[in-house]
N, C-alpha and C positions, 0 to 999 in steps of 0.2 A: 239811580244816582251814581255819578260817577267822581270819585277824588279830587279828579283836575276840575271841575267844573266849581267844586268848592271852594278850590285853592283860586279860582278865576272870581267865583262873588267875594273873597276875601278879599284878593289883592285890591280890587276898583270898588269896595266898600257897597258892594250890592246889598246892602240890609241894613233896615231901618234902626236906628240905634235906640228910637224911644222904646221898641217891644224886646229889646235884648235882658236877660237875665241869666244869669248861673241856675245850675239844678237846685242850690238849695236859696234862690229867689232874690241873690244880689246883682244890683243893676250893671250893665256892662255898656261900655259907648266906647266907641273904637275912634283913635286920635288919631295915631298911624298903623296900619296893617305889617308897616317892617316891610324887608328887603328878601324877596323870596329865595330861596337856597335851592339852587341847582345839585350841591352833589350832597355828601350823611350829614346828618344833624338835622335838624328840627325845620319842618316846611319855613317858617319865617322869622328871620333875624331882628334884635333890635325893634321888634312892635313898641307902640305904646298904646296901654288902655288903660281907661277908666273904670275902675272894680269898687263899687258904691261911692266912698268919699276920695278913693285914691288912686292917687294916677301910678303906674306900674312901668317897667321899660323892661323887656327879656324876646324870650323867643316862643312863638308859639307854635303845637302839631296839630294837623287835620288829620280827620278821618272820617270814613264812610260809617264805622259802627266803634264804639269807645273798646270792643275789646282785640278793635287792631292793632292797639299798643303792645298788646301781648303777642297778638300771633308775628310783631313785625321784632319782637324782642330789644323791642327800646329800654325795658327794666337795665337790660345788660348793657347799656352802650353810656357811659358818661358824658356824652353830649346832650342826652337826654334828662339829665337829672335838674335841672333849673329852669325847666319850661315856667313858663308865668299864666300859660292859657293853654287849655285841651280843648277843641271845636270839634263838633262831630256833628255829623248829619243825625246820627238816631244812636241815644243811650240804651245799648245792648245789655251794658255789664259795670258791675262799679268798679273802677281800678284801686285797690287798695292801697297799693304805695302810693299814688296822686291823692288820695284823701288822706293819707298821712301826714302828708309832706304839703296838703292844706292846699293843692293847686287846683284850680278853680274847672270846672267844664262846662261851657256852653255850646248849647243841644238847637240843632238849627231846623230842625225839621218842625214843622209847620209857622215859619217864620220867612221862610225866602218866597219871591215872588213866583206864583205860577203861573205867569208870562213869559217869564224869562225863562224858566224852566222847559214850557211847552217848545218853547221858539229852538231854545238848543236843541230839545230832541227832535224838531222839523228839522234842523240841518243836518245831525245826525243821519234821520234815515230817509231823505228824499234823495230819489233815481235822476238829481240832473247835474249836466256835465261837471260844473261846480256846485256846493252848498248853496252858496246864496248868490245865485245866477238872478234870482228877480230882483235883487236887493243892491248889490252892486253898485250902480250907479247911480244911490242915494247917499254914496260914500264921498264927503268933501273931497276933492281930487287931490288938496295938499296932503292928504292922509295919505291915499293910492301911491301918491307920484315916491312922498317919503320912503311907502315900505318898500315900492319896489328897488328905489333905490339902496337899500340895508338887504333885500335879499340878491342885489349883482354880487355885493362883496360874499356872502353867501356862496352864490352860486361860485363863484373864482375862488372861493377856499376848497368849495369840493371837489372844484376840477387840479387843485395844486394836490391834493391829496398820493393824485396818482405818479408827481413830481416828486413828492418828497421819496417815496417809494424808490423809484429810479434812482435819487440821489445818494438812496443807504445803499442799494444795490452797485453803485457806479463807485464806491468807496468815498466817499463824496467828491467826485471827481466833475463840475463844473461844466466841463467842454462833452465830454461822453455823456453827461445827464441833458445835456444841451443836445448833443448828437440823436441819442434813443428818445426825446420827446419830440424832434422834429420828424421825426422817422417815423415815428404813430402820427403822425397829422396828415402824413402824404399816404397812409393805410385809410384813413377815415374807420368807420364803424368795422367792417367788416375785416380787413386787414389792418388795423391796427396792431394785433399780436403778431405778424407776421410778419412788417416791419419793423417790428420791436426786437425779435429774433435776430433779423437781418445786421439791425445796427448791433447788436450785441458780439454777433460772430466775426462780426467787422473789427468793431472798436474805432474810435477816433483817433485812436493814436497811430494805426496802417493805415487809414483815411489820410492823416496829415502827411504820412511816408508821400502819400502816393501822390500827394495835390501837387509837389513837382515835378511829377513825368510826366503831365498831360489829361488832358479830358479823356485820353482812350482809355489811359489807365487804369483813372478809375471807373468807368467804364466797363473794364472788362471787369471789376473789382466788385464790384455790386450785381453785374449779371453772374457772373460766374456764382459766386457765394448766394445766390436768389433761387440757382438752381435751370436758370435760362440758355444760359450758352451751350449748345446743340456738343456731340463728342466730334464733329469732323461739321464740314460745310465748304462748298462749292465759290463760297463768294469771299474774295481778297479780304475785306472789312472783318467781318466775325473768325475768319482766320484767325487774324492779327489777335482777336480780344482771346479766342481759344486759348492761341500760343502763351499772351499778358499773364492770362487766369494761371494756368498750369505752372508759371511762375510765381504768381502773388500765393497759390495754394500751399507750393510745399516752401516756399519761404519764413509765410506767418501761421502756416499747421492749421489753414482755415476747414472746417467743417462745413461741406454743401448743402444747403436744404433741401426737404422732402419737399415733392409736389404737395401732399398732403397739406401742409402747412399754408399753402394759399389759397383763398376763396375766390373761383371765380362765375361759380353757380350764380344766377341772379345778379350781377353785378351788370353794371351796363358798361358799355364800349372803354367810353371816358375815364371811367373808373377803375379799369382793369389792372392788377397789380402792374404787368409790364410795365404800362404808360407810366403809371404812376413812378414807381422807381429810373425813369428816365425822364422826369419832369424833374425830379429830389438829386439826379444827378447832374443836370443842366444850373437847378438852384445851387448848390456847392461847388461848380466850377464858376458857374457866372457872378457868385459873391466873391470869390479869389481873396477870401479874409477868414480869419478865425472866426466862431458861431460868436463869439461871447462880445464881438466889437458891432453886433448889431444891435445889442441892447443900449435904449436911451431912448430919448426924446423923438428920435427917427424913424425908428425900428417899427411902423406900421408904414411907411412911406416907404422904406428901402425895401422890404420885405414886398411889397406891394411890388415892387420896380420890376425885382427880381425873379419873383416867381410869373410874370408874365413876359418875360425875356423870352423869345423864339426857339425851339430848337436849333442846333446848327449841325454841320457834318454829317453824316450817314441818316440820322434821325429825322431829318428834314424834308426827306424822300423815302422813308420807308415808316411804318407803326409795329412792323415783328423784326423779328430778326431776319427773313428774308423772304419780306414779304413789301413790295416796293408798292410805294401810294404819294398821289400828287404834292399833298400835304404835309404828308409824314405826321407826325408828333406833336399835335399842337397846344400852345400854353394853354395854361389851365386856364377856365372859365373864372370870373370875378368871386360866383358862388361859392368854389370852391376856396380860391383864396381865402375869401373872411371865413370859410370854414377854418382853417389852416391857421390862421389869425387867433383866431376866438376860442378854439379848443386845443392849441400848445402854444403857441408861441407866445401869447399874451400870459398865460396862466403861469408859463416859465419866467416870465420876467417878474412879473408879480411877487410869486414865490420867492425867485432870487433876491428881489430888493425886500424882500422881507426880512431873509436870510441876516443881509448882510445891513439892516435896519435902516435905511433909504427912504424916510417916507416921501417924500420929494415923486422920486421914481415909482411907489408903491400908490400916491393919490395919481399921477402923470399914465400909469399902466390901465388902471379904472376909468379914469376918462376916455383911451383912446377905444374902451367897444364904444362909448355915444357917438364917434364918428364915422361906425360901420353901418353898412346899408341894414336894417332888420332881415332877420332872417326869416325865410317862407316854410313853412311846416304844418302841420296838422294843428298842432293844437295853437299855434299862434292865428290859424285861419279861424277855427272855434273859437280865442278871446275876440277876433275880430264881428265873431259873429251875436256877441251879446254887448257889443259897443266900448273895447278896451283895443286901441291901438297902440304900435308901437313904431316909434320914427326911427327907431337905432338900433342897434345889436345887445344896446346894454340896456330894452328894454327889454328886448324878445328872450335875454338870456334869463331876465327876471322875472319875466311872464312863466314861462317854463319850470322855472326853481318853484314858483309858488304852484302853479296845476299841480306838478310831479311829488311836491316832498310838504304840501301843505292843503290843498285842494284832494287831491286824492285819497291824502291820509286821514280825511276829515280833522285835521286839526285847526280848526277856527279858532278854539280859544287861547292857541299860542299865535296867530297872524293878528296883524293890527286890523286889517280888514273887519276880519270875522269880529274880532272883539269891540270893535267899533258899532256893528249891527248890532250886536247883542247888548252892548250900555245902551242903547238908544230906543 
């Protein structure tokens, strides 16, 4: 028997109220179970029960055995003193100051249903992909479609987490938190720390110096600082950026990176940090605006525009530094984009109109993953393969949240899902 499972028949009134009585045989019928307490004090606030003739209003503690009051040192904690009801799976031990103080316990063990019991401990310990993979789609879908929709906000608060970070780090500086969260999107997985790096040794504030001397500028400004620009070369072009760099360096005291710092083991072509840092330098000359005027109502359509804007100049006929190819450097694929989309720039705006209390912007941000294509991945191929699809980004982002931090964890009896199975 496990705490939460108790506090799960409490909350949705899983027990019969005609067989409820106190240890010493007065009748109990539960009116309202109260408001369950997430952080100290007493599992449930504000209950109301019925204790023989009379109806009661307080706060009631669960427990797996009555002498966990003591080992959890509730005697000591003043919040604990005006409980109106002690619940416990199995009376271990008498609590002396609760029978002092006259407050009632009821003992639930051989009272709760052992269906419901068995059935949790079948999701508990069955080996398939999710808990309740047979059961699923016996789940009214207005229930599904609701929770997935409560765990996208979910998933966008846990992806801001790593915004908000950036923003204490950035002193909360707006355009530079804007800068280093677009810089981890054009990393993806694997280089994201290393773009992260980049923009930091950078700053937006020698980025903005540099937006008016030109695309070589900056340019040479991000290769150079990346670690890229060769010490000499044969070819006029990276010349020029050598020459740029060895100005920009002893100008703003930039710091060069280690090769070490980039991943390009396992990484495909596309993906390679080069490319990438000249697709993120193409996007901030071809935006020709400050990051913070993309946010709005636009800012998946602009963003969109932008980051599939062609390469031009040197990059256009070459993929290395002197390494000449028909093609050159070509925008980034759509995938990638609503990657780019959907794991910073959306989560940024999000965060920001949260900041600065916009709910306008903060509902307008959440809506625009339902207009991204879904995204194709392992485990969204697996929800597809027990009959859960999804049309949009903001489902696949909530399919994901629930596998990864709800499915996995086995915690059914905190997803509406699972709790849904289990009343039924």
């Amino acid at each position: 028997m496990k705490e939460e499972l108790l506090h799960f028949i409490w909350k949705f009134k899983l027990i019969d109220n005609q067989k409820l009585q106190t240890l010493s045989g007065i009748s109990i019928s539960i009116i309202q179970p109260g408001l369950e307490n997430n952080s100290d004090g007493p599992d449930f606030l504000n209950a109301r029960v019925k204790i023989g003739n009379e109806e009661w209003v307080g706060n009631v503690e669960i427990h797996i055995n009555s002498s966990d009051w003591l080992k959890h040192n509730h005697s000591d904690n003043p919040k604990y003193k005006n409980i109106i009801l002690h619940v416990v799976y199995f009376e271990d031990k008498e609590i002396e100051e609760l029978t002092f103080q006259k407050t009632p316990t009821l003992e639930l063990k051989g009272k709760l249903s052992l269906k419901l019991i068995d059935h949790y401990q079948s999701l508990m310990t069955n080996r398939k992909w999710i808990p309740c993979q047979d059961e699923i789609n016996t789940v009214d879908d207005f229930i599904v479609n609701s929770w997935l929709d409560r765990l996208l906000i979910e998933r966008i608060e846990r992806k801001t987490e790593f915004v908000q970070s950036i923003f204490e780090k950035s002193s909360f500086d707006w355009n530079q938190t804007f800068f280093v969260v677009l810089c981890r999107g054009f990393g993806f997985k694997k280089n994201a720390e290393g773009f992260s790096i980049l923009a930091n040794r950078i700053g937006f504030k020698v980025l903005q110096k540099e937006y008016n001397h030109g695309a070589e500028s900056v340019e040479a400004l991000f290769l150079g600082t990346a670690g890229f620009l060769p010490e000499s070369s044969n070819h006029f072009y990276i010349q020029k950026l050598i020459k740029l760099f060895t100005y920009h360096k002893s100008k703003y005291s930039i710091e060069v990176m280690e090769s070490k710092l980039w991943v390009r083991g396992g990484v495909r072509p596309a993906n390679q940090p080069f490319v990438r840092i000249i697709q993120l330098i193409n996007f901030l000359v071809s935006l020709g605006r400050p990051l913070l005027e993309l946010i709005g109502n636009q800012i998946l359509v602009e963003t969109q525009k932008v980051l599939k804007t062609d390469s031009s100049g040197y990059w256009k006929s070459h993929d290395r530094i002197e390494n000449p190819k028909v093609n050159g450097i070509r925008p980034m694929g759509e995938k990638s984009v609503d990657g780019i989309l959907i794991n910073s720039i959306l989560p940024f705006q999000f965060f920001y109109a949260r900041w600065i209390k916009d709910e306008n912007l903060m509902n307008k941000s959440t809506e625009l993953f339902e207009t991204i294509s879904p995204e194709e991945n392992v485990i969204i191929t697996n929800w597809k393969s027990i009959g859960i699809k999804a049309k949009s980004a903001g489902k696949t982002q909530s399919l994901i949240e629930l596998k990864n931090n709800y499915c996995s964890e086995k915690k059914c009896l905190f997803c509406n899902i699972g709790s849904q199975i289990l009343k039924t």
